[in-house]
N, C-alpha and C positions, 0 to 999 in steps of 0.2 A: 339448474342451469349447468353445472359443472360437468354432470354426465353429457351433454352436448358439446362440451369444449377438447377441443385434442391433448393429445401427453404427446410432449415435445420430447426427444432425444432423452432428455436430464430425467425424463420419469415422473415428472408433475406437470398440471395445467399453465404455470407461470410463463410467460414466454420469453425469458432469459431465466437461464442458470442460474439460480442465486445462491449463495453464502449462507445466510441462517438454515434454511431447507437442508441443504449439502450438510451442512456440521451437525445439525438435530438429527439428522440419521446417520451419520459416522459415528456419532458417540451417545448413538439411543438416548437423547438429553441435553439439557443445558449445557455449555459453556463459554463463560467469557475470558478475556484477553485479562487480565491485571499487568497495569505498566512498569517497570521500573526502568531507575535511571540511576547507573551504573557510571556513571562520570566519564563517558569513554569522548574522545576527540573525534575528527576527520584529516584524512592526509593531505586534503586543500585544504586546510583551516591551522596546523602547526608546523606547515614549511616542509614536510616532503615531498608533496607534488604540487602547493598551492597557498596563498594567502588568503583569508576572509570568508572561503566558505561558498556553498551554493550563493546565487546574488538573489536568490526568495529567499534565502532559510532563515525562519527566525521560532528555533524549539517551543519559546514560550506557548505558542498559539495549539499547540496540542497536549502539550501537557499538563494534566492532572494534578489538580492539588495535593493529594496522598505521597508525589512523588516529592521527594527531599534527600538530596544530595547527599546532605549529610547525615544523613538514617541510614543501617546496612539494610544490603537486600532483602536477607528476612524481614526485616520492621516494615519495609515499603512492600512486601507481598501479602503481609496478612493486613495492613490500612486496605490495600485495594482489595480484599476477599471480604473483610468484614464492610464494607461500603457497599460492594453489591450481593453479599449472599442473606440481605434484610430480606430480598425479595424472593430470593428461592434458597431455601435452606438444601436441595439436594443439589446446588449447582457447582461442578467444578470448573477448574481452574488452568489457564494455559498462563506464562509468566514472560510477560511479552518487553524485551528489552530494545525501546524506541528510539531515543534519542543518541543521535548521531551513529557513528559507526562503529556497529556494538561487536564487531569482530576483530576489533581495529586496536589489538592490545598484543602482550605475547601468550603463548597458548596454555600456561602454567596460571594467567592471574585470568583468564577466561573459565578454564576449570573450575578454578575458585568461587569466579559469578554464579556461573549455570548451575552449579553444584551446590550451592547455597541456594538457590531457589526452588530448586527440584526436591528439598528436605521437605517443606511443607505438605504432609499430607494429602492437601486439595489440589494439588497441582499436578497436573499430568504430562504435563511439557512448556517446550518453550516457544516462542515466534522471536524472532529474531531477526529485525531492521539493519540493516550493511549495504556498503555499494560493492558494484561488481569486479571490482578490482580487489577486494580486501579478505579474499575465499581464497587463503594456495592451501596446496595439498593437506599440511598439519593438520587446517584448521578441518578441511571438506573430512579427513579421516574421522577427526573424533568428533565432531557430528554424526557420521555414519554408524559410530561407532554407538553414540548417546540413541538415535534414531529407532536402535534395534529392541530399546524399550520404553522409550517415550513416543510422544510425538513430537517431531521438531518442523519448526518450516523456518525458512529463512526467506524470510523479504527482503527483493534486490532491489535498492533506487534506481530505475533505468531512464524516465524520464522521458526519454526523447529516443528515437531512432535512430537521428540526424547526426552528426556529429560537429556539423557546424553549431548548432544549435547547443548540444553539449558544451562546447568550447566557449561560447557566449555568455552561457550560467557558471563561467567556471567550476564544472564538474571535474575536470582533471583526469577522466577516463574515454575511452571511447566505446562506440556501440558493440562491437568487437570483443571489447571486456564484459558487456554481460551475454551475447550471445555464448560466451565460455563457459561463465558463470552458471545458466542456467542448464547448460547440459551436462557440466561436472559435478550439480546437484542432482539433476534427473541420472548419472550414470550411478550416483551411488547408493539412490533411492530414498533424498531426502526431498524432503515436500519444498516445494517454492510459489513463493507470490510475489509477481509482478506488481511494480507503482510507475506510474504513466500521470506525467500532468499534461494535460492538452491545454492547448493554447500559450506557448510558452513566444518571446519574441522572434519573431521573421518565421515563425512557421505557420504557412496559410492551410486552410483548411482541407485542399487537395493532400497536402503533406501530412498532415494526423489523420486522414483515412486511408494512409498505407500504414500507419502502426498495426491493425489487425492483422493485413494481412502477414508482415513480418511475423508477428509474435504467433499465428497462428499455425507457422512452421518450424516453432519452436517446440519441445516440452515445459511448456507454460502449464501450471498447472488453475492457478489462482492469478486474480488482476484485481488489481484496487487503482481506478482512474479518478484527476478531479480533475475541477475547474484551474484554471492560473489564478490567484490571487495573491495579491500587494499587501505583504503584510507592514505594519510601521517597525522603521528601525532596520531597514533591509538595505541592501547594495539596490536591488531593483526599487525600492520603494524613493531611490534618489534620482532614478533612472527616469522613471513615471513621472516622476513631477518636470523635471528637465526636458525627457525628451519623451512625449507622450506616444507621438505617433508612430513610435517603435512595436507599440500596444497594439492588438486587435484583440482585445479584452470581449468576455461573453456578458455589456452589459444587462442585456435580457436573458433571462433562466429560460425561458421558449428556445431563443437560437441554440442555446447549450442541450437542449433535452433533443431536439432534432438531430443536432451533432452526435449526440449518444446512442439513437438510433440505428443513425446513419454507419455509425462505427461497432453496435453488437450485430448488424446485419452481417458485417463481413468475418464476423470473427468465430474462428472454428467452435462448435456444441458444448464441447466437455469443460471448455475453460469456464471456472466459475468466478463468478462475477461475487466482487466485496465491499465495491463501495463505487458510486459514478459521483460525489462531489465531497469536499471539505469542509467544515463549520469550524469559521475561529471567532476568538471572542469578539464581539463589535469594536470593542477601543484598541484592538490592534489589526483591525484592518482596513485597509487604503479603499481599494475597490478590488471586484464588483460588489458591491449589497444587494441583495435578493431578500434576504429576508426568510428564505426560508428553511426551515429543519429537513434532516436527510429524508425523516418518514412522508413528508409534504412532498419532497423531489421525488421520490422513489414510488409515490402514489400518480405523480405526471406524468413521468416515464413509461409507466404501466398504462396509464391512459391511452398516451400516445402508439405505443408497441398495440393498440388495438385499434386505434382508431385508423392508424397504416395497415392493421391487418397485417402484421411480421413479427418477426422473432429472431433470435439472435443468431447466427449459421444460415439465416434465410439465403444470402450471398457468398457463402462461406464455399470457397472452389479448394479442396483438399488435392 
């Protein structure tokens, strides 16, 4: 069957770009992410541009048990290598610094992190979660500078396009800050991946199907989109109960997978696709419940992208 199916743009049969494909053949092999958490803050969250924080953000819901605060980075890099390299002993290692805004220190105690995790043998580089605002010059140099023998990417939270919308979640940046963001990574040839939550409040569905096209006249290299969800213990999750019909929440995983369609149709070939939804633990979250694992979603999606007969760039006007 496969020799009847076409090779899209990306060079395989799948009809969106994806992320594992794209990495197994960058680095002929395995590689996973290993997280740590480096204690770093946010600048809405300790009073220089903001109090309390995005109004989802609640870290707990992705982070790993391996991770502990009060372990140094080496101890939290090799818990997360010895966890998953049970199942492939030749697998290496990216040391992926998640939680909150991992750039968001001075550039002397940043060294210090990245360079302690970069000791372990298995580790090849870093990924590195930040918002668009938190990348001046120092910090973009010596990345470029680490870049030229590692691999580094730095994930920008950009969230939203909108800026109302921004301002709503208390992001404290506007779209402007990662449009910068992203091209004073692309000028100095450090890798980036984009995070997009769709569905966030007052933005209807018209409005997250111009995120492609925005992003796709960017140097966007990578995108990780999810669904909105209500975690407990959130600014939003007082929101939701209060005042619901703020919410157009994607109670059904069908409308959500349509939506995802509808939005890799428009979105320029090369950008590789890393993730279309979120899984937190059940007892911290509000709504939507779905129920299902990313491989389940990811198996819909791909249903769907055939049973429309499209692919991702199908709409995509360069």
């Amino acid at each position: 069957m496969a020799e009847n199916q076409p090779t899209y743009p990306w060079g395989h049969h799948k009809r969106y770009n994806d992320f594992p494909t794209y990495f197994r053949k960058k680095f002929s092999g395995r590689v996973q992410k290993v997280s740590v958490d480096a204690g770093f803050t946010c600048p809405n969250r300790d009073g220089e541009k903001g109090r309390g924080g995005c109004t989802y953000c609640n870290n707990q819901t992705f982070k790993p048990g391996y991770c502990e605060l009060e372990k140094s980075i080496s101890w939290q890099v090799q818990k997360g290598i010895d966890f998953f390299a049970r199942k492939y002993d030749s697998m290496r290692f990216l040391a992926y610094f998640q939680s909150y805004t991992n750039t968001y220190a001075p550039l002397p105690d940043l060294k210090r992190l990245y360079e302690e995790a970069l000791e372990n043998p298995k580790i090849i580089g870093l990924v590195i979660a930040t918002r668009p605002d938190c990348l001046g010059d120092e910090v973009l140099d010596y990345l470029q500078q680490l870049s030229k023998k590692w691999y580094v990417m730095v994930e920008i939270g950009v969230e939203s396009c909108d800026d109302d919308t921004l301002k709503r979640i208390n992001r404290c940046h506007t779209f402007d800050d990662s449009v910068n963001a992203i091209e004073n990574l692309a000028a100095r040839g450090i890798h980036n991946c984009v995070h997009m939550i769709l569905g966030l409040p007052g933005e209807t569905r018209e409005a997250i199907l111009k995120q492609p096209v925005f992003l796709s006249g960017l140097p966007v290299e990578n995108l990780k989109m999810h669904q909105l969800q209500i975690h407990k213990g959130t600014v939003m999750a007082k929101q939701y109960a209060g005042y619901s019909e703020w919410f157009e929440l994607y109670e059904k995983a069908d409308d959500y997978i349509e939506l995802v369609v509808d939005y890799l149709e428009l979105l320029r070939p090369s950008i590789v696709i890393e993730r279309f939804i979120s899984q937190s633990p059940p007892g911290m979250l509000v709504a939507p419940r779905w129920g299902l694992k990313n491989f389940e979603f990811v198996a819909k999606v791909e249903k769907r992208l055939a049973e429309r007969d499209t692919f991702q760039g199908r709409l995509y006007n360069a």
